[in-house]
C-alpha positions as CSV (number, residue, x, y, z in Angstrom):
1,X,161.6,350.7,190.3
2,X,159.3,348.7,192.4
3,X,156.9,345.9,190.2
4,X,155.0,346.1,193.0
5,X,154.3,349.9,192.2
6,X,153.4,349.4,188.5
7,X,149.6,349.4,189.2
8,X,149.5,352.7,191.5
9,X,151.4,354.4,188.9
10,X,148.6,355.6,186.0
11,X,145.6,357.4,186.9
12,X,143.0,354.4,186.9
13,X,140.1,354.5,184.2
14,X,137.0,352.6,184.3
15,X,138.0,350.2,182.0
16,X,140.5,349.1,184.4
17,X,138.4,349.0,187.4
18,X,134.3,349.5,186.8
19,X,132.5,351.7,189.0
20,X,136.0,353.3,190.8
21,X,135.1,356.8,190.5
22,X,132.1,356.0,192.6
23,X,133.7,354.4,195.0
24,X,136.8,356.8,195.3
25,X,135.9,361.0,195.3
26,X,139.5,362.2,195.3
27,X,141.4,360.0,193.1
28,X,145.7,360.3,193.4
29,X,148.0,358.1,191.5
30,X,152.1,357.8,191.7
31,X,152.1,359.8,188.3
32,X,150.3,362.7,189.6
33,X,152.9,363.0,192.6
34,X,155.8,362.6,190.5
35,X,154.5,365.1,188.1
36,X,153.8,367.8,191.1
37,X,157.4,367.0,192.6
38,X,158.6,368.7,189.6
39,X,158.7,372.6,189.2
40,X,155.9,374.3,187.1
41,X,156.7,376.8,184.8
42,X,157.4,379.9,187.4
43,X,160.4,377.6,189.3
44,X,157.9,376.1,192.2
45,X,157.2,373.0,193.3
46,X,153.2,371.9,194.0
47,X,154.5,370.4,197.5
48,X,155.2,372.6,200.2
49,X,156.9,370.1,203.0
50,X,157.8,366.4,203.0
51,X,154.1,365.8,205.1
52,X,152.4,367.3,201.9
53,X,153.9,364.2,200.1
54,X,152.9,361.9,202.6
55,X,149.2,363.3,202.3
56,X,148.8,362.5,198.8
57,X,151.0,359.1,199.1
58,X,148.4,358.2,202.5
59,X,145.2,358.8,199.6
60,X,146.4,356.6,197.5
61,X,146.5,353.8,200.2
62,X,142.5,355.3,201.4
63,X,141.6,354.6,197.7
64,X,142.7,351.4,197.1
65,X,141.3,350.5,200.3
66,X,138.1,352.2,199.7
67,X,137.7,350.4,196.3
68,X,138.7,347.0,197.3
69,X,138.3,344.6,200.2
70,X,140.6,345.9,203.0
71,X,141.8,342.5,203.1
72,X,142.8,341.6,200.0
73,X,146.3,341.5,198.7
74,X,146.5,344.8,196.3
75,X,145.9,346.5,199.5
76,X,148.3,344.8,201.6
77,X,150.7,345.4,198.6
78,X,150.0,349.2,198.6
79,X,150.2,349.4,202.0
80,X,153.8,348.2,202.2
81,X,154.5,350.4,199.2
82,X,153.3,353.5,200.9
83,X,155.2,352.8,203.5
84,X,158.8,352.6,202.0
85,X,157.5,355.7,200.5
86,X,157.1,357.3,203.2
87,X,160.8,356.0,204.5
88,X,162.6,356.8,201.1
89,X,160.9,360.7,202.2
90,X,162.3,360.5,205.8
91,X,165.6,359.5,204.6
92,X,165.6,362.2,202.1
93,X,164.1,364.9,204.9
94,X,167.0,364.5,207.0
95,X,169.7,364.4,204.5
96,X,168.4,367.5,203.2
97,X,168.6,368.6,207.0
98,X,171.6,367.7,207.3
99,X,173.3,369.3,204.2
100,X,171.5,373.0,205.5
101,X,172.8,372.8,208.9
């Protein structure tokens, strides 16, 4: 629900940003990560732990650092993203602790 998130959402094309699959060799988008938090078809989820999330949530901060100027202001954008990412996933972690204890 975040504008902020809109561009981190599709897999980026070339069209979008020239020369990005050079520059990145392991390329993760917020669609990908939504799509593995679902079950597949046998009832299993892609991620195995909360860190596992945080992994592929970390790559797409590498990426957009490794395709555009460290300091420019889609990275400092992604990087505060990822990080209340990463705190909506420790909230949820211990809830879910706490309802199994």
């Amino acid at each position: 629900n975040n504008p902020d998130a809109s561009i981190f959402v599709p897999m980026v094309t070339e069209d979008v940003a020239p020369g990005y699959y050079c520059a990145v060799p392991v390329p993760m988008f917020l669609n990908r990560i939504l799509a593995r938090l679902k079950e597949n078809s046998r009832g299993v989820c892609y991620y195995s732990s909360m860190e596992s999330i945080s992994i592929d949530l970390h790559a797409i901060a590498e990426n957009c650092m490794l395709y555009n100027s460290p300091d420019s202001d889609l990275v400092a954008v992604c990087n505060g993203l990822i990080t209340h990412c990463k705190k909506l996933i420790g909230e949820i972690s211990n809830q879910h602790v706490k309802t199994k204890t």
